[in-house]
N, C-alpha and C positions, 0 to 999 in steps of 0.2 A: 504494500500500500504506500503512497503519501500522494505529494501532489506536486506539481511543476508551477511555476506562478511566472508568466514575463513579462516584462517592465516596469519590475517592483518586487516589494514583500509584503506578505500578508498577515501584520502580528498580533492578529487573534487568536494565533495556534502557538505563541511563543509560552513558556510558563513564565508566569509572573512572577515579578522579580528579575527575572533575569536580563540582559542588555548584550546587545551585539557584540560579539567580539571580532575587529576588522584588523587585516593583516593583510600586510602588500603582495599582489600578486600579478603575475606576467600572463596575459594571454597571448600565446604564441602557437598555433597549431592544437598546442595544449594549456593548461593551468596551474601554471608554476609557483609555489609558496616556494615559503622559507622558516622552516623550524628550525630553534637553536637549542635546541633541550628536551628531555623528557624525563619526569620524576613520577613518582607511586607516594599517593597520598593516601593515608591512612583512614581510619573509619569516620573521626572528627577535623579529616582536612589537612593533618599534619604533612609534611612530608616525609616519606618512610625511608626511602632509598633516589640517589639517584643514577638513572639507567645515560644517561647523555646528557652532556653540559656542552656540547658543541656543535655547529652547522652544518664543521666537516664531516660528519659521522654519517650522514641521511645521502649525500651525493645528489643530484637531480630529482626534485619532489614536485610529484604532480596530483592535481584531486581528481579523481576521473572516476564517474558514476558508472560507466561501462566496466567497471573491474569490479568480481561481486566481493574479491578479500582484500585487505589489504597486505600491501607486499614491501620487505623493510631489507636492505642489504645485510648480510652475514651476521657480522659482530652486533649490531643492532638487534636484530630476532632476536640470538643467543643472550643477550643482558635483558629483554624483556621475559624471555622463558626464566632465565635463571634466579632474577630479582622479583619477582612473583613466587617462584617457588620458596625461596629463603622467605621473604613476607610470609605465607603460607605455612613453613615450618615452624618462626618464631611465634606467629601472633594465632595462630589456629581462623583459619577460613571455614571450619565447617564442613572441610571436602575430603575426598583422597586421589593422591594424584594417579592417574591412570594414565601411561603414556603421555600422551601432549591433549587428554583430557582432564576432564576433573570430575569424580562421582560425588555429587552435592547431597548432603544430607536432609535428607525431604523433611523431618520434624522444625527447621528451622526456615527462613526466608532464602529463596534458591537465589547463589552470587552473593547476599545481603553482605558479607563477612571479606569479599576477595578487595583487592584494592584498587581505585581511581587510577587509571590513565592519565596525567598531564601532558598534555604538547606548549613547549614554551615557544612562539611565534614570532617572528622579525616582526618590531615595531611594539611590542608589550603584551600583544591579547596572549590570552590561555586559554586552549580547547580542551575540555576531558571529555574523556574516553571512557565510559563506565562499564562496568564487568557484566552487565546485561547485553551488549553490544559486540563486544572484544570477543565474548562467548556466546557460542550457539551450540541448543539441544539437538544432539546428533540422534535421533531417531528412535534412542532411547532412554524413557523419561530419569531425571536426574543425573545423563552424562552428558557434560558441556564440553565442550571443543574450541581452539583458541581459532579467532577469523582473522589470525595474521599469518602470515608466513614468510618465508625466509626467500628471497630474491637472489638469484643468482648472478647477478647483476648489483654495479655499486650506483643503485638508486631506488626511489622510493614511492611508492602510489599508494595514495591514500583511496580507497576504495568504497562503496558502496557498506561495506561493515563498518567505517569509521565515521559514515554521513550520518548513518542511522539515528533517529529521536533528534535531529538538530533542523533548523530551518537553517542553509547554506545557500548562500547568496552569493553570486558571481557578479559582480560589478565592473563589466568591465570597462566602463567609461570612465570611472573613475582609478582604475587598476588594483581594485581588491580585494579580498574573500571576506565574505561575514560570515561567520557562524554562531547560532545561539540554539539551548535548547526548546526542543519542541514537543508539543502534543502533536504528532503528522495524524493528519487520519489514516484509518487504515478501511480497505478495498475487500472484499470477497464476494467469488462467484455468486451469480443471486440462483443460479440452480444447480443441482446435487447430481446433473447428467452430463455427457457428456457426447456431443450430437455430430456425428464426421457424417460426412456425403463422399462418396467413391464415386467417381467416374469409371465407367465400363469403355472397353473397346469401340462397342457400336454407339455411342454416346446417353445409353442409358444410366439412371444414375439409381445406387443403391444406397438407403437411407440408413443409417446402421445407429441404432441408441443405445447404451451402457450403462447399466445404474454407477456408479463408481462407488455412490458409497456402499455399495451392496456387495461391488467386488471384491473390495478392498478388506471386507472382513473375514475372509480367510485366503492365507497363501493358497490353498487349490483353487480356491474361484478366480484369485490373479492371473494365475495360470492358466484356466481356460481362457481368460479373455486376452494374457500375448497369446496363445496356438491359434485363435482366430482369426486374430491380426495378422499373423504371420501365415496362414493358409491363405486367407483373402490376399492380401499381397503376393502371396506366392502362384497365383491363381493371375491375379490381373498380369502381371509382367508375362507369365510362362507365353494367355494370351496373346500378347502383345508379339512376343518372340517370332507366335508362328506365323502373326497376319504380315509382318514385316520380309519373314522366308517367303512365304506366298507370295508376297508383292515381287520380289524380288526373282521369282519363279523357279527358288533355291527352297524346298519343305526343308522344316527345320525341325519335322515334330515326330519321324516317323523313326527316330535312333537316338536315345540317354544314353552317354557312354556313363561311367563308373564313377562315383562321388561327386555328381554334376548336379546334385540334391534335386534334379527334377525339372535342370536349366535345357531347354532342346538348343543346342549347342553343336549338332552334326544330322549333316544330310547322310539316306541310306549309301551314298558313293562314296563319303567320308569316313564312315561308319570305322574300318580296316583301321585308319589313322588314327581312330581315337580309343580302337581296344587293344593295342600294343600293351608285351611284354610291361610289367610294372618298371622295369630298369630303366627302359628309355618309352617314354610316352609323349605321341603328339598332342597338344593342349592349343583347341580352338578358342579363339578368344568369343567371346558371346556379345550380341547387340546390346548396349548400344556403345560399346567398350571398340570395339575394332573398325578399321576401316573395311570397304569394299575394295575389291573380295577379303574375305575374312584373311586373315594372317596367320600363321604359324610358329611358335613358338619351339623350338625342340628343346628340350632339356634331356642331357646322357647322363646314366650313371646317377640316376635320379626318383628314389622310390616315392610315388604321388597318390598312390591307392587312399580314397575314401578322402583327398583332400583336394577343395574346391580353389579354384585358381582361377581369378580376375585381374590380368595385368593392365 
C-alpha cells in the first residue's frame, strides 16, 4: 500500500508531532543523498552503539523505490548485523537469533525491545529506521528477517524497506529529500479471486476463476491449482507449436523425441535425429527459440536423457 502524491505533500498522513526532515540531494538519472553516520538508539532514544561516523563508509547513495531491500557495501552490513546482535546480547530484545533472522517472543510486543536505526544526513536531519521496517515476517509467524543486505558493490541504495511508514518527498526543484514519518494508507484486493482470461489458438477465450483463499488452505489444493496452470499452459503453446508446423507445411506433432516433456519439436523425417544413441544426441531447437529452418545443435560425448534443452 501507500500513495504517490505530485507536486506537493500531503500532511495529513504525517504523525503528529513530527517535522520534515530535509537533506541535500542530487537528481541525476538517479537520487543521490549523502549520509554521514549511522548509530542504534536504545529503547528511550539513547544512543547505544555507533555503526559509522563517516561518509566515506556508504560510497555512492541512492533512494530508489524500485529496489524492494535495501542494499549497504560490505563493512557497513557487517557492523549493522554485528552491533544489533551485541545490542541484543547485552540488553535482551526479547528474541533469538536464528541465522540472519530473529525468532521474537510472541508473549511480548513483536520488535518492541530490538533497537532504532539512525541515518545521520548531510546538512543535520536524522532519518530512523525502526525494527518494524528493517525487519520482515518471513512467512513464519514470529520469524523476522533483516531487509538489508550486503552489496557487492562499494555503494548504497536505500530501498523500498527503508521508505517504508515515512512520507518521502523528492524535491527536486529545490535539490532535496524530505523524509518524515507517516500513517501511508494501506491498499488491499477488494476481492478474494483471482480472475485470468487465456486466449486460445482460434481466438476463443477461456475464463478461468480461482478461489485463492480456498486454495491457499492447504499445500494439496496449491498444488492442484500450479498442475492446472501448468497443463493449461502446456496445452496452449504444445497448440501453438503444431499450427505454426502446419503453416509452415513442416507437422511438428506427429514425433516427441525423449525428455521433450510433450514439446513437438521433430517432424516424422526428423524423427532418426532426434532418437540417437544417448552419447551423442541431435537437439532441435523448438518454436519460437530457432530460426527457419530449425537449427541443429550437436552435442558428442554428451549424456541428455530425460533432460529438456532450450538454447
Amino acid at each position: 500500500g501507500g500513495r504517490l502524491t505530485v507536486g506537493g505533500f500531503d500532511s495529513s498522513d504525517h504523525v503528529p508531532g513530527q517535522t520534515i526532515a530535509w537533506t541535500p540531494m542530487l537528481a541525476s538519472h538517479y537520487y543521490f543523498v549523502y549520509p554521514e553516520g549511522v548509530v542504534l538508539l536504545g529503547p528511550t532514544g539513547e544512543t547505544s552503539a555507533t555503526i559509522s561516523s563517516t561518509d566515506h563508509d556508504f560510497g555512492a547513495t541512492i533512494v530508489d523505490s524500485g529496489t524492494t531491500y535495501t542494499y549497504l557495501p560490505g563493512p557497513v552490513y557487517r557492523a549493522f548485523v554485528d552491533n544489533i546482535d551485541s545490542y541484543c546480547a547485552a540488553s535482551g530484545c526479547g528474541a533469538t537469533l536464528e541465522g540472519d533472522c530473529w525468532r521474537v517472543d510472541q508473549t511480548v510486543k513483536p520488535l518492541d525491545k530490538l533497537p532504532t536505526i539512525r541515518f545521520q544526513m548531510k546538512g543535520g536531519s536524522k532519518v530512523d529506521w525502526y525494527p518494524e521496517t528493517y525487519l520482515q515476517e518471513k512467512g513464519v509467524v514470529g520469524l523476522f528477517c533483516y531487509t538489508f543486505k550486503e552489496n557487492n558493490m562499494y555503494q548504497t541504495v536505500l530501498g523500498i524497506s527503508w521508505m517504508l511508514h515515512k512520507d518521502v518527498i523528492f524535491d527536486i526543484e529545490s535539490g532535496r529529500l524530505g523524509t518524515v514519518p507517516a500513517n501511508c494508507p494501506e491498499h488491499h484486493e477488494a476481492s478474494d479471486y483471482l480472475k485470468q482470461d487465456v486466449e486460445s489458438v482460434d481466438g476463443r477465450r477461456i475464463h478461468v476463476d480461482i478461489d485463492v483463499a480456498a486454495a491457499a488452505s492447504t499445500g494439496m489444493q496449491r498444488a492442484k491449482v500450479a498442475a492446472f496452470f501448468g497443463a493449461l499452459m502446456a496445452a496452449v503453446f504444445t497448440v501453438l507449436g503444431c499450427a505454426v508446423g502446419l503453416f509452415r507445411g513442416r507437422p511438428r506433432c506427429d514425433k516427441l523425441p525423449r525428455g521433450s516433456l510433450g514439446s513437438p519439436m521433430c517432424s516424422a523425417t526428423e524423427a532418426a535425429a532426434c532418437d540417437q544413441s544417448d552419447s551423442v544426441r541431435s537437439i532441435h531447437k523448438p518454436w519460437p527459440y530457432a530460426k527457419a529452418p530449425y537449427e541443429e545443435l550437436q552435442l558428442g560425448e554428451v549424456s541428455l536423457e530425460g533432460v529438456p534443452i532450450i538454447a
